[in-house]
Backbone as CSV, one residue per row, in Angstrom:
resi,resn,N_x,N_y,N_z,CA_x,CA_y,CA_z,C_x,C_y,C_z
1,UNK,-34.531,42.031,-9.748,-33.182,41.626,-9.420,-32.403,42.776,-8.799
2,UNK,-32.612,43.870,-9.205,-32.041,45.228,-8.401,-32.599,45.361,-7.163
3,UNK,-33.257,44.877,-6.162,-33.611,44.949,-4.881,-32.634,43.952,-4.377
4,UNK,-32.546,42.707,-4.584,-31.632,41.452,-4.239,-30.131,42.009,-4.587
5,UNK,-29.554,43.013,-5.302,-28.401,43.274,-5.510,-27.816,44.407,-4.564
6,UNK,-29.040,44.936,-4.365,-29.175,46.522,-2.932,-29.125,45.272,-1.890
7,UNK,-29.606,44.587,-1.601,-29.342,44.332,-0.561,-28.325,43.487,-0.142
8,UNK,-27.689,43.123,-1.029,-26.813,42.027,-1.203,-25.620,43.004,-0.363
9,UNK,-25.680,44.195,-1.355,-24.611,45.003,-1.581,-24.360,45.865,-0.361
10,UNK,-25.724,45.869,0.829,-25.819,46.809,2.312,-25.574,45.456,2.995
11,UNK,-25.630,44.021,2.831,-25.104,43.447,3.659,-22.788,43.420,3.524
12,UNK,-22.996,43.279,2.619,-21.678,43.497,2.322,-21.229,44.567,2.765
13,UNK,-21.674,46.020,2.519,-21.229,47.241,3.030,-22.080,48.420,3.112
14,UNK,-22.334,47.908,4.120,-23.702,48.765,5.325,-23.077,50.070,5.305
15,UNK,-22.070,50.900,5.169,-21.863,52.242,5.303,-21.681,52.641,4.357
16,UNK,-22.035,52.434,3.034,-22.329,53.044,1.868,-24.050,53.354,1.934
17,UNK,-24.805,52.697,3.068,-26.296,53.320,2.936,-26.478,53.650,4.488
18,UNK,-27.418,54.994,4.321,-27.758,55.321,5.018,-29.791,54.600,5.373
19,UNK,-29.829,54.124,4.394,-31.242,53.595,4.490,-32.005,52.837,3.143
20,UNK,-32.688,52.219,3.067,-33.515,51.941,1.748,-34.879,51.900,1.879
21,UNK,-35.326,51.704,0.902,-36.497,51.550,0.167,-36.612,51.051,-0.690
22,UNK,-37.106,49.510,-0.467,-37.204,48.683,-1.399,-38.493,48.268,-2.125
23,UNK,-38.754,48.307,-3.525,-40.568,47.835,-3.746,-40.566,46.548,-4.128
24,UNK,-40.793,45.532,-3.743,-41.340,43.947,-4.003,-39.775,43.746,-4.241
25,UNK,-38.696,43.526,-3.543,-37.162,43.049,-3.479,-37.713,41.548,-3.991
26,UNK,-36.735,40.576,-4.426,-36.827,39.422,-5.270,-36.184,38.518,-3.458
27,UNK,-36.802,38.734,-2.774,-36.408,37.802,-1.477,-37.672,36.978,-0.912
28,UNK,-37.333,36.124,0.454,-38.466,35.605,0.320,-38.133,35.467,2.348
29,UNK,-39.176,35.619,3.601,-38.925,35.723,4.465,-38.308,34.113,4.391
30,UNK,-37.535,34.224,6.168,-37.097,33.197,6.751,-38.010,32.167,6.809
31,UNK,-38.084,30.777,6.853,-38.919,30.091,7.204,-39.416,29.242,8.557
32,UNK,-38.545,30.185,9.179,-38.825,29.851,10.815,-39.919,31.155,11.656
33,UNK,-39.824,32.320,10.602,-40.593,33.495,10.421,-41.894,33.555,10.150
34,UNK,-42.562,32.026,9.505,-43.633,32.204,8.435,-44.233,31.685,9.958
35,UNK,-45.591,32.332,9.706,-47.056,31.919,10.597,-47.212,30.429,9.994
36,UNK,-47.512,29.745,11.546,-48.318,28.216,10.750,-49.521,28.153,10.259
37,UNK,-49.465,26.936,9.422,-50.739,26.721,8.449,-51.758,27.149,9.180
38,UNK,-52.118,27.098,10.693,-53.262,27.447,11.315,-53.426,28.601,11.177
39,UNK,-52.365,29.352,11.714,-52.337,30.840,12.146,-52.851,31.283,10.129
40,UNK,-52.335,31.094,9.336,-52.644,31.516,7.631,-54.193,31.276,7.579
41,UNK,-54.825,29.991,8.357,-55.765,29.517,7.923,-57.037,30.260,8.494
42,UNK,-56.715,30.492,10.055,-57.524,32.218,10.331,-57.570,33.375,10.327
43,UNK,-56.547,33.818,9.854,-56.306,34.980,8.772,-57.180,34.917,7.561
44,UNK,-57.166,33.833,6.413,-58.026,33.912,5.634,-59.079,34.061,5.731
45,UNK,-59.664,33.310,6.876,-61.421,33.002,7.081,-61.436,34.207,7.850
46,UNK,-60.773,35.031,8.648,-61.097,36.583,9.096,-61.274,37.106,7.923
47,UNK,-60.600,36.925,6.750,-60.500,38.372,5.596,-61.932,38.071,4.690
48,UNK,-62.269,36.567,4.671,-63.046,35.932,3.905,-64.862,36.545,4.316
49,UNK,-64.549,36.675,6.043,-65.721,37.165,6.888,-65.749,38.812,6.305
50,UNK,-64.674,39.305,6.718,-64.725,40.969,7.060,-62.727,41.569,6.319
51,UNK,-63.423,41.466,5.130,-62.261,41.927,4.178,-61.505,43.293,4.648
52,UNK,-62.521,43.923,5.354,-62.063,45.269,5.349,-61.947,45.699,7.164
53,UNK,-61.739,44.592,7.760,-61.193,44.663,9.089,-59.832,45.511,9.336
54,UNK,-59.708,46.447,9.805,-58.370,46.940,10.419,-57.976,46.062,11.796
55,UNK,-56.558,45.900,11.411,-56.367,44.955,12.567,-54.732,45.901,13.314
56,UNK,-54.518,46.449,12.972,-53.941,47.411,13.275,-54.659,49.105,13.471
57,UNK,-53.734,50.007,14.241,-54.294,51.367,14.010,-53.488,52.035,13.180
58,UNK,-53.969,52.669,12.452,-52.711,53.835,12.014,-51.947,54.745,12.717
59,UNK,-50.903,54.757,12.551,-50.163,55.615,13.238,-49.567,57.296,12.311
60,UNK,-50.608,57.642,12.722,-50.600,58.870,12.866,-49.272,60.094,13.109
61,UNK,-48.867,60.570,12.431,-47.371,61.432,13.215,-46.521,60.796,12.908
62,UNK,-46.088,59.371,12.433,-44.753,58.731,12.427,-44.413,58.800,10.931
63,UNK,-45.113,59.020,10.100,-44.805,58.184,8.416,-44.144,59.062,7.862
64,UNK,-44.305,60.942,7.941,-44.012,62.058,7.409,-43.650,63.171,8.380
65,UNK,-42.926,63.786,8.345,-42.552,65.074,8.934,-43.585,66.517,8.637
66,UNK,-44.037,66.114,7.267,-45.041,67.211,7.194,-46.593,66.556,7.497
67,UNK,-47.038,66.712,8.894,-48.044,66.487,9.082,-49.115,66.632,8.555
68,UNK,-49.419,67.976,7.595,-50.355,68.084,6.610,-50.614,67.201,6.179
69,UNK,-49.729,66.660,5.187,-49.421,65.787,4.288,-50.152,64.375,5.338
70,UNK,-49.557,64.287,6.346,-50.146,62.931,7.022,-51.797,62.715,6.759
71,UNK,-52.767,63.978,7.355,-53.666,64.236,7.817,-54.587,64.230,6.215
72,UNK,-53.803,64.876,5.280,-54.463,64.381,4.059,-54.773,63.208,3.576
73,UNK,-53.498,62.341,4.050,-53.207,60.829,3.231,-54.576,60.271,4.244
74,UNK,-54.638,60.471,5.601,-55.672,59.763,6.343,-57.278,59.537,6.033
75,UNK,-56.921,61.084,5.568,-58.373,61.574,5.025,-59.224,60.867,3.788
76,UNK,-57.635,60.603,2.763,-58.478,59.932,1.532,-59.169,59.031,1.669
77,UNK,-60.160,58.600,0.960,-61.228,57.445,1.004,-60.502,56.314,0.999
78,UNK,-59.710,56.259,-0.098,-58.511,55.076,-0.442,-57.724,54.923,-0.058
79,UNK,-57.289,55.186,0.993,-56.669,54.793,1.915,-57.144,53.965,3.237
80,UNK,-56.458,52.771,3.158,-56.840,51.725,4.129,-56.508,52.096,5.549
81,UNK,-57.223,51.904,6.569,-56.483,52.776,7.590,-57.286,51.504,8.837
């Protein structure tokens, strides 16, 4: 309920934040936003084939200012990339 109240509270008054970070907020997307049943339905059967498909790249340089730090996080095994 404290994510839904942050945000409640930056729509109301956006210049009390300079930014957030929210973990699992109690919201739910638009529903003109959501992929159709098709588009969900080959998504699954991709993940169902090849779970561990990257379908994106990582981006590299953007997440942290201390690049070290980037180049480590890339490195770990556990990290999905």
């Amino acid at each position: 309920m404290g994510g839904l109240i942050t945000l409640h509270l930056s729509l109301k008054k956006p210049e009390l934040f300079s930014g957030m970070v929210l973990i699992a907020p109690l919201i739910y997307p638009a529903a003109d936003s959501m992929p159709s049943q098709f588009v969900v339905y080959i998504a699954q059967l991709i993940n169902w084939i090849n779970p561990t498909l990257a379908l994106v790249e990582a981006n590299l340089g953007k997440n942290c200012s201390d690049i070290k730090m980037e180049i480590d996080f890339h490195q770990d095994p556990l990290t999905y990339s």
